[in-house]
C-alpha beads as a LAMMPS data file, in Angstrom:
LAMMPS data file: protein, C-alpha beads

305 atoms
304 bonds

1 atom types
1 bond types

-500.0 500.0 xlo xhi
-500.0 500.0 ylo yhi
-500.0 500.0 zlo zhi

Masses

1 110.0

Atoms # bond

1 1 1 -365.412 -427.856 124.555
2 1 1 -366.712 -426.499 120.950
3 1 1 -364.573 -425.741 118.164
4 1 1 -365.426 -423.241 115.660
5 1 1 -363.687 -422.468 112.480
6 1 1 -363.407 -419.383 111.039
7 1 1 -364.803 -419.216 107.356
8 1 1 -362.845 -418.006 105.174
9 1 1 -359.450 -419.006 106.465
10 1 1 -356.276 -419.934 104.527
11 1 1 -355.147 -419.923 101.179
12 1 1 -356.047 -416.899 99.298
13 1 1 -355.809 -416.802 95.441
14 1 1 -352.351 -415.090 94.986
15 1 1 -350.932 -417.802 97.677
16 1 1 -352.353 -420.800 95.417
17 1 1 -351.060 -418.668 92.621
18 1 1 -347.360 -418.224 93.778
19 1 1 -346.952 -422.059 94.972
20 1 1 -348.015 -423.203 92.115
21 1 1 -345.916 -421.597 89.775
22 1 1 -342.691 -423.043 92.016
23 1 1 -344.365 -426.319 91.482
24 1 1 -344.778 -426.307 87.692
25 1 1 -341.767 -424.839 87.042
26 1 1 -340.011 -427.654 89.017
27 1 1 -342.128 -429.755 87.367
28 1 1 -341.684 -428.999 84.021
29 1 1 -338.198 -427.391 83.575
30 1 1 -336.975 -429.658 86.648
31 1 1 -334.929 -428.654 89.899
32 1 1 -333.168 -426.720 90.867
33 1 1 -335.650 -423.632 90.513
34 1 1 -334.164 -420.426 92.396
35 1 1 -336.338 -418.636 94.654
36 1 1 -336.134 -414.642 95.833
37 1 1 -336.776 -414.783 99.210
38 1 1 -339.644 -417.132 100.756
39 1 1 -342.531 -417.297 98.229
40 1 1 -344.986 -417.360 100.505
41 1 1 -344.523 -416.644 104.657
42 1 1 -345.173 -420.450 105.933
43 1 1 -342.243 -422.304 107.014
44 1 1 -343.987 -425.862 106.472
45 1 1 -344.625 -424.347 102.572
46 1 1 -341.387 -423.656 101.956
47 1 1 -339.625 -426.752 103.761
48 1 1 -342.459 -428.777 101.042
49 1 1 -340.757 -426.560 97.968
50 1 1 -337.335 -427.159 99.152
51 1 1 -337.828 -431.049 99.256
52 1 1 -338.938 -430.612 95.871
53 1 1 -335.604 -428.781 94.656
54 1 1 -336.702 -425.020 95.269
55 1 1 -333.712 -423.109 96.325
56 1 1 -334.881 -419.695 98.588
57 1 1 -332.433 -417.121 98.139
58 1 1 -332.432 -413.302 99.381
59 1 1 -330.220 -411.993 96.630
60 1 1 -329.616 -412.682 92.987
61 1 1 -326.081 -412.346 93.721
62 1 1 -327.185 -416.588 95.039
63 1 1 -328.211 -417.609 91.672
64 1 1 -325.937 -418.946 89.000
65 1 1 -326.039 -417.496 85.407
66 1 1 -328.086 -419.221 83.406
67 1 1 -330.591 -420.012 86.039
68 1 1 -334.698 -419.718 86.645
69 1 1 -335.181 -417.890 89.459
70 1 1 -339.009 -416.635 91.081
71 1 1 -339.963 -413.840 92.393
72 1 1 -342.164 -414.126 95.165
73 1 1 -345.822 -413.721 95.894
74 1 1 -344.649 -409.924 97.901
75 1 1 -343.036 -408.494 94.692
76 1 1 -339.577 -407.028 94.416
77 1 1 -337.947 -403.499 93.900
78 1 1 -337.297 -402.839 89.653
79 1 1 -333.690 -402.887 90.330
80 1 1 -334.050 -406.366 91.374
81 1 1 -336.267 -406.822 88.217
82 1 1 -333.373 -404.912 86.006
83 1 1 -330.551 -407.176 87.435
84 1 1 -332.083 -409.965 86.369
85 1 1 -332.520 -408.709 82.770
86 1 1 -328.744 -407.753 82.420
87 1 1 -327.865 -411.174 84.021
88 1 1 -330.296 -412.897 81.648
89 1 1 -331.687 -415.278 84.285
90 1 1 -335.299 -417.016 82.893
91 1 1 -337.979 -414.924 85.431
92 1 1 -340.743 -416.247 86.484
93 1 1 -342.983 -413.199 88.207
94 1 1 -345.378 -415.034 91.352
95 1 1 -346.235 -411.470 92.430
96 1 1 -349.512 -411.397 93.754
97 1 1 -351.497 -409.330 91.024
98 1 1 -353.173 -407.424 93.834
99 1 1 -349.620 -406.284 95.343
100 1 1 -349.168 -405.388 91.463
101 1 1 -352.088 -403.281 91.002
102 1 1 -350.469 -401.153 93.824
103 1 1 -347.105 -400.944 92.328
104 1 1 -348.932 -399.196 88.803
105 1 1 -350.710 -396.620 91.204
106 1 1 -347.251 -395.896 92.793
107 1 1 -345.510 -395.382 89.260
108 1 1 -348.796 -393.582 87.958
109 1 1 -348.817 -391.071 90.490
110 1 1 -345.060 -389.931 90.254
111 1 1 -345.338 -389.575 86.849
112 1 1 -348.606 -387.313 87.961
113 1 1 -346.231 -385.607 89.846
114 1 1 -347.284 -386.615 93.393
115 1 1 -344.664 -387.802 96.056
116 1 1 -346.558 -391.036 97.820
117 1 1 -347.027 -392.060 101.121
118 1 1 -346.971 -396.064 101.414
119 1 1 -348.754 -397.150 104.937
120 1 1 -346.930 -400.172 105.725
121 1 1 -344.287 -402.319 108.158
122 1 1 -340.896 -401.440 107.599
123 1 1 -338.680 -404.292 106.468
124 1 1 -341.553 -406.416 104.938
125 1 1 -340.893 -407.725 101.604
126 1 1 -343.774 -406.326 99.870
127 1 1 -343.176 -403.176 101.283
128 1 1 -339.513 -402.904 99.563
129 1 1 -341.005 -404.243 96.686
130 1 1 -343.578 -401.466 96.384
131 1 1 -341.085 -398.510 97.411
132 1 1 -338.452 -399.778 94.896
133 1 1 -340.982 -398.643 92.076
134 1 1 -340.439 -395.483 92.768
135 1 1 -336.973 -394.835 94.406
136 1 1 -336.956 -391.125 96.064
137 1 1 -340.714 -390.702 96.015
138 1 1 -342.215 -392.723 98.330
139 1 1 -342.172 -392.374 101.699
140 1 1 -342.898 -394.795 104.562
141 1 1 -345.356 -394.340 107.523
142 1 1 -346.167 -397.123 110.166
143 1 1 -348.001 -395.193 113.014
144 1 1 -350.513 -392.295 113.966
145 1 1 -347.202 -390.296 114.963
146 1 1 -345.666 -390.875 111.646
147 1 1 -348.831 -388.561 110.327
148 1 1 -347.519 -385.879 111.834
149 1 1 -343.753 -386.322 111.213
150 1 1 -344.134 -385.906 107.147
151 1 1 -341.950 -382.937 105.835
152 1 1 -344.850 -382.096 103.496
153 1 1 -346.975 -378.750 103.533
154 1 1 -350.583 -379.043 102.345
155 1 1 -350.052 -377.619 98.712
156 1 1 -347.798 -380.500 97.992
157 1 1 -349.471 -382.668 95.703
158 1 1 -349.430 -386.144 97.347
159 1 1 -350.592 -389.754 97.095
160 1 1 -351.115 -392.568 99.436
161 1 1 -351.281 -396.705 98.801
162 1 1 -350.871 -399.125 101.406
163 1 1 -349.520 -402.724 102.125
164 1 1 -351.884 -405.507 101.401
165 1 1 -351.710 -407.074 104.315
166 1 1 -352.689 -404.670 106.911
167 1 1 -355.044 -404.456 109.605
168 1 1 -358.198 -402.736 108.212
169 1 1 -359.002 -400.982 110.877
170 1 1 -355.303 -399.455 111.959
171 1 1 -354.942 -398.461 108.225
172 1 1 -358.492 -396.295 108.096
173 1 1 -357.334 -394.494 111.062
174 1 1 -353.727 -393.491 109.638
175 1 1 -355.790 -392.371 106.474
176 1 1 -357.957 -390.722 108.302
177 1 1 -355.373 -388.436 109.666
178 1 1 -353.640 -388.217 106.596
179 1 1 -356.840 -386.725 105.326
180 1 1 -357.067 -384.294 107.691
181 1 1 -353.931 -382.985 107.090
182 1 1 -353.907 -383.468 103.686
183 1 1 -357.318 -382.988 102.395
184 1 1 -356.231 -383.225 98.576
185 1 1 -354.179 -386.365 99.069
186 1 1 -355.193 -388.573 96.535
187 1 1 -355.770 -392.354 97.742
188 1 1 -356.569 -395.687 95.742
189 1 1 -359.562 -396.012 93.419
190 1 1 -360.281 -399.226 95.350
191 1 1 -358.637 -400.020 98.290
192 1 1 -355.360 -401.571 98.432
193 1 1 -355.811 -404.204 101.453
194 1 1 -356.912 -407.174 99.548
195 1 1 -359.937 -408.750 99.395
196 1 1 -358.695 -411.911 101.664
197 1 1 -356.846 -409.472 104.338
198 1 1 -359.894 -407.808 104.895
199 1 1 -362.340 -411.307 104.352
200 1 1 -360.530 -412.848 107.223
201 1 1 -360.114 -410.352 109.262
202 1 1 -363.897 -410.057 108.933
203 1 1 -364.304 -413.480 110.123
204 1 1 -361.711 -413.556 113.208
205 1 1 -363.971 -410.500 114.334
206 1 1 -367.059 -412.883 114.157
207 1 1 -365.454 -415.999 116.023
208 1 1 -363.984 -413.459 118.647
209 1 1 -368.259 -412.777 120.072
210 1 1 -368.448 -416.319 120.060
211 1 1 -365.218 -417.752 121.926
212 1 1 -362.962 -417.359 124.511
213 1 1 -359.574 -418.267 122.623
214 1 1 -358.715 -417.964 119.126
215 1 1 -355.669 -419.955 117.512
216 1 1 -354.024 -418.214 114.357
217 1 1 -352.456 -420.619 112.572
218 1 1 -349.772 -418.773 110.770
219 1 1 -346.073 -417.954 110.135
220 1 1 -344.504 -415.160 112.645
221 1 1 -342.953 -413.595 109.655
222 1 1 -346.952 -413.538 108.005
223 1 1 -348.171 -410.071 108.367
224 1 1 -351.775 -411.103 107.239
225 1 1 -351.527 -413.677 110.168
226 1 1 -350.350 -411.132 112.644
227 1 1 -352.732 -408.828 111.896
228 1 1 -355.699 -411.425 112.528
229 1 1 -354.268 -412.531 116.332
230 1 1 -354.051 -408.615 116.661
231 1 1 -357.718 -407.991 115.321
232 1 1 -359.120 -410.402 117.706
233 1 1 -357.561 -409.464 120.647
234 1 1 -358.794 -405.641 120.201
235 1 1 -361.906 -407.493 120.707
236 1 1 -360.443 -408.493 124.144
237 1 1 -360.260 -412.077 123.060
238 1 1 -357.200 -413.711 123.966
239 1 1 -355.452 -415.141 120.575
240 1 1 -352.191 -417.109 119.733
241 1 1 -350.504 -417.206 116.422
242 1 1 -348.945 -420.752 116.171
243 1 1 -347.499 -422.428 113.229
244 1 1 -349.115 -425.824 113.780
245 1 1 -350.523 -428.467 116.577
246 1 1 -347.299 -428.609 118.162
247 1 1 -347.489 -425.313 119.296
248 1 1 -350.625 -425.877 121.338
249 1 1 -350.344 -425.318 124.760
250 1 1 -352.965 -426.751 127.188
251 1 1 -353.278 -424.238 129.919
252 1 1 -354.485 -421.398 127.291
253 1 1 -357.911 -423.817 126.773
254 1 1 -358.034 -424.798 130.643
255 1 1 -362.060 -423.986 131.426
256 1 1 -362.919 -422.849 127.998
257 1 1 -366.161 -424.158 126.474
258 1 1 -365.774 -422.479 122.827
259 1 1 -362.442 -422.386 121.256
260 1 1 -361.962 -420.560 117.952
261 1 1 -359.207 -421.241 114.867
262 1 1 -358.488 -419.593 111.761
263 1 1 -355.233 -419.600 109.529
264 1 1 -353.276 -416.257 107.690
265 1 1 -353.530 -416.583 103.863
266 1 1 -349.916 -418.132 103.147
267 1 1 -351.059 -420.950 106.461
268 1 1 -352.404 -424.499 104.285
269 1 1 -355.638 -426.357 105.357
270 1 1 -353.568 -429.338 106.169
271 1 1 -352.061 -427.232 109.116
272 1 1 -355.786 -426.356 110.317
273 1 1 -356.401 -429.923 109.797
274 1 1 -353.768 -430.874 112.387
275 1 1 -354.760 -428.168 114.759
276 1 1 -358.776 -429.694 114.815
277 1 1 -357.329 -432.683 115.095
278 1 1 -355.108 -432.028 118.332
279 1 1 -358.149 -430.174 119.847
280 1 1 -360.158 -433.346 119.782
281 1 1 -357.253 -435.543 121.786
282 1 1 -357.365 -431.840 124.054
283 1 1 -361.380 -432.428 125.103
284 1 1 -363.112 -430.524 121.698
285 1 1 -366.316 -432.737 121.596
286 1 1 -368.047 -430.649 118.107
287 1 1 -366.125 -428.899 115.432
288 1 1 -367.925 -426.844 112.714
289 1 1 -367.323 -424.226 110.445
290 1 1 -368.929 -420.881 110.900
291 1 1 -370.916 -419.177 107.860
292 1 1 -368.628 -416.970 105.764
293 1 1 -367.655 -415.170 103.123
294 1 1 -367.384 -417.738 99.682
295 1 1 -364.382 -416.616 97.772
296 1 1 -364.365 -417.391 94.151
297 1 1 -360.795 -415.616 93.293
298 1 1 -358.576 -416.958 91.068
299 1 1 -355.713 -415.391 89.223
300 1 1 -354.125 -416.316 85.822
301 1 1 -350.829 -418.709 85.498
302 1 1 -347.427 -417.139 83.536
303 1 1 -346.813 -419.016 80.350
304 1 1 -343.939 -421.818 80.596
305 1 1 -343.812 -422.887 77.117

Bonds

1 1 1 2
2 1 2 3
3 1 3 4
4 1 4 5
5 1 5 6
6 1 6 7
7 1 7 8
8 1 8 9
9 1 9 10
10 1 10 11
11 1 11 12
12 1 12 13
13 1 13 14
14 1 14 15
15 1 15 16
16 1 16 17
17 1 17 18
18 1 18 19
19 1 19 20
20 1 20 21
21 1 21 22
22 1 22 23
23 1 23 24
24 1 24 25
25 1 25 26
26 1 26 27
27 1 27 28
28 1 28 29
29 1 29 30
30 1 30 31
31 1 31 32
32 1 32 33
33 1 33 34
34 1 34 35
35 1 35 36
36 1 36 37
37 1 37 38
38 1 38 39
39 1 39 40
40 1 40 41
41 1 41 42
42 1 42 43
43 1 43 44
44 1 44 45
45 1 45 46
46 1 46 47
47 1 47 48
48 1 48 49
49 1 49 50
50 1 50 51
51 1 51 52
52 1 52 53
53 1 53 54
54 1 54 55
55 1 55 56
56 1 56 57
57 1 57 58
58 1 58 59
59 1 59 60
60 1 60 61
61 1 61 62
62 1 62 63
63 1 63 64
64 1 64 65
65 1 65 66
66 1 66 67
67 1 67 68
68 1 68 69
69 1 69 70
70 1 70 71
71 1 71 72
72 1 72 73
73 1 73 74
74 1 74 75
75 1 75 76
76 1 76 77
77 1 77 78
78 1 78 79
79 1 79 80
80 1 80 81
81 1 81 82
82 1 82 83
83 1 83 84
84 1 84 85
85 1 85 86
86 1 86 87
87 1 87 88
88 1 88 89
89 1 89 90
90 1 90 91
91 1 91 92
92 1 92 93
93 1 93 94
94 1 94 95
95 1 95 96
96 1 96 97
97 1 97 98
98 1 98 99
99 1 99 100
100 1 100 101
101 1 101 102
102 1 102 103
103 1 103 104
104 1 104 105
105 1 105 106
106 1 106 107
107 1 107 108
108 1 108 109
109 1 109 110
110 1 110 111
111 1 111 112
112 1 112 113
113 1 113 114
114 1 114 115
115 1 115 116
116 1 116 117
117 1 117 118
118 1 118 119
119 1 119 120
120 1 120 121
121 1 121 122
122 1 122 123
123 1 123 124
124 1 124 125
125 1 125 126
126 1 126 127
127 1 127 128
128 1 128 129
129 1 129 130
130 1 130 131
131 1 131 132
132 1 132 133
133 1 133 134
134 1 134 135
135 1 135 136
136 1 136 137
137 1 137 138
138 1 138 139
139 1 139 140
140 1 140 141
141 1 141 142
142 1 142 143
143 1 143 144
144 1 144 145
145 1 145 146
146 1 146 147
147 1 147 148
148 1 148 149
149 1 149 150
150 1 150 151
151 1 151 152
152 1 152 153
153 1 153 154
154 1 154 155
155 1 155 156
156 1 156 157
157 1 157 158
158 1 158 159
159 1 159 160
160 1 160 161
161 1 161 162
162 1 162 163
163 1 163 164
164 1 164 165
165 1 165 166
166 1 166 167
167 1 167 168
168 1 168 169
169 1 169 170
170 1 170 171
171 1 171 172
172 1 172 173
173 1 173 174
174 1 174 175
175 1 175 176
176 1 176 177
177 1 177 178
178 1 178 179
179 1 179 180
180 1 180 181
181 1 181 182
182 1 182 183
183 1 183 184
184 1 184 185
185 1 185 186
186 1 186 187
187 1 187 188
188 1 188 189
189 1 189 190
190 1 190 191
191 1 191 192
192 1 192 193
193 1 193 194
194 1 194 195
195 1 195 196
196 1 196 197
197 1 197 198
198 1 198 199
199 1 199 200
200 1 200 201
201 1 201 202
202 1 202 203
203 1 203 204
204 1 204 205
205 1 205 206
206 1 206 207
207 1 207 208
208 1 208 209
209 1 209 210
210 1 210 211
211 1 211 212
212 1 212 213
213 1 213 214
214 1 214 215
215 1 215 216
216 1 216 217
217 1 217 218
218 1 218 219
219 1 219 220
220 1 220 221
221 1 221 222
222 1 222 223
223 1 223 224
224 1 224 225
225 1 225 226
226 1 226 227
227 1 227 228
228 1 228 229
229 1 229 230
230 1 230 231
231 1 231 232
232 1 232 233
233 1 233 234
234 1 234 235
235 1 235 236
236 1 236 237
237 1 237 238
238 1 238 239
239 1 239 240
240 1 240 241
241 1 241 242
242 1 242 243
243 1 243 244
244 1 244 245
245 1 245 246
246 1 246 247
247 1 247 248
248 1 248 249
249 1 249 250
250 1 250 251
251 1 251 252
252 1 252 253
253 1 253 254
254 1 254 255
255 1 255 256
256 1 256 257
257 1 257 258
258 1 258 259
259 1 259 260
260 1 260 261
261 1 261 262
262 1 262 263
263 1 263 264
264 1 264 265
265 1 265 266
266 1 266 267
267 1 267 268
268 1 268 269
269 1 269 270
270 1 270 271
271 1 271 272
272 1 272 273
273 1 273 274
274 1 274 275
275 1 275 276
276 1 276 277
277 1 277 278
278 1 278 279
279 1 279 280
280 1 280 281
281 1 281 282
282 1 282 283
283 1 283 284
284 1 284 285
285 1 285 286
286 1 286 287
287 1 287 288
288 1 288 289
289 1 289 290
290 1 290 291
291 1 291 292
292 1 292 293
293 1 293 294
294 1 294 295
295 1 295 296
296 1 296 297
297 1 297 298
298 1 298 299
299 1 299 300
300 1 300 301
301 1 301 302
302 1 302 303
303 1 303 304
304 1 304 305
């Protein structure tokens, strides 16, 4: 049996970004640092944090006055931001600066006058996040059907972002009907599903000619990470998303002779580590890393001083 690993994989730069401003601010203002909600989707990241003296919370009503408390890498609603303010907490913003750049389009587009759609999954953090920009103007669709379920006529002036995280090619197709129903709908100058969404979703579609099983290593609550066991298995290659070695099963690599692996961007290399390293004791006689994509990203720290 041959491993291959997909390249690139992991981390992505607003990831390295968010856990590391946990981990200064632990280090250098000292524990315990407040958290709003999970900073990034990996249970094995945030269980690391925690042992360190992060404390995850889902409200602010959780964190004492006085307090530092971080938002995470998905971003949060401005009433979130404004309760903070009038509770004086000390903020410290890991919002990924991509998931940013879509909250200024929402805000620049209602004061344009546009009412925006946001393509995205319902309940995800960054989704909330995003809509909470722009309370009463935005409007959430998930599905094809959801196209044709808008309230809008076609002289509505109208705007569309979408979640980071989704699958590239389920998001052109809801734009694509958008479009058609819509045809002055204004969309993003660039597009809104980051650079390592779409880089390793790229990749997972390259391991899934080569093998016969791909294993997503990845949190279930990771949308980037569901969206890459999804993308290979429209390429009728069977996938599992599993959060580590443990989660291995034997039978799905029974007669397989090229096994593929890749990680979501919140899943750490030491997890893909574990995973190569369980295929080995499973049969794998090679492992190597497939040619890729080099990504060079890096995003700017908040001052702590």
């Amino acid at each position: 049996m041959k491993v291959l690993l997909a390249k690139p994989r992991g981390f992505c730069a607003g990831v390295e970004r968010a856990i590391a401003i946990v981990e200064t601010a632990l280090r250098k203002l000292g524990a315990p640092i407040y958290v709003r909600h999970e900073v990034v989707h990996n249970r094995f990241v945030v269980d690391s944090l925690r042992a360190q003296g992060a404390v995850f919370v889902e409200t602010l009503d959780a964190v004492p006055d006085g307090a530092t408390v971080i938002f995470s890498a998905h971003g949060v609603p401005k009433a979130v931001v404004a309760e903070a303010a009038r509770r004086k907490l000390r903020v410290f913003d890991a919002t990924c600066p991509l998931v940013t750049k879509v909250h200024i389009e929402v805000e620049r587009h209602v004061r344009n006058g546009r009412e925006v759609i946001m393509i995205g999954h319902r309940g995800h953090p960054e989704v909330e996040g995003t809509m909470g920009q722009i309370p009463g103007h935005a409007h959430l669709i998930e599905t094809l059907a959801d196209v044709e379920r808008l309230p809008f006529d076609a002289a509505t002036p109208l705007a569309y972002v979408t979640q980071t995280t989704l699958s590239v090619d389920d998001a052109a197709e809801i734009v694509a009907a958008l479009k058609r129903r819509y045809p002055a709908i204004q969309g993003p100058k660039k597009d809104d599903i980051c650079y390592a969404t779409q880089n390793r979703q790229d990749a997972v579609k390259k391991l899934a000619r080569l093998c016969e099983v791909i294993l997503v290593v990845g949190s279930r609550a990771s949308s980037n990470s569901n969206r890459l066991r999804e993308t290979a298995e429209r390429m009728g290659t069977r996938a599992y998303l599993i959060d580590g070695a443990h989660d291995i099963d034997p039978a799905w690599l029974a007669g397989c002779q090229t096994v593929g692996v890749t990680a979501g961007a919140s899943a750490p290399e030491s997890l893909v580590e574990e995973v190569a390293a369980m295929l080995r004791k499973l049969g794998a006689q090679t492992i190597e890393t497939l040619s890729g994509v080099e990504e060079n990203v890096a995003f700017p720290m908040p001052r702590f001083d």
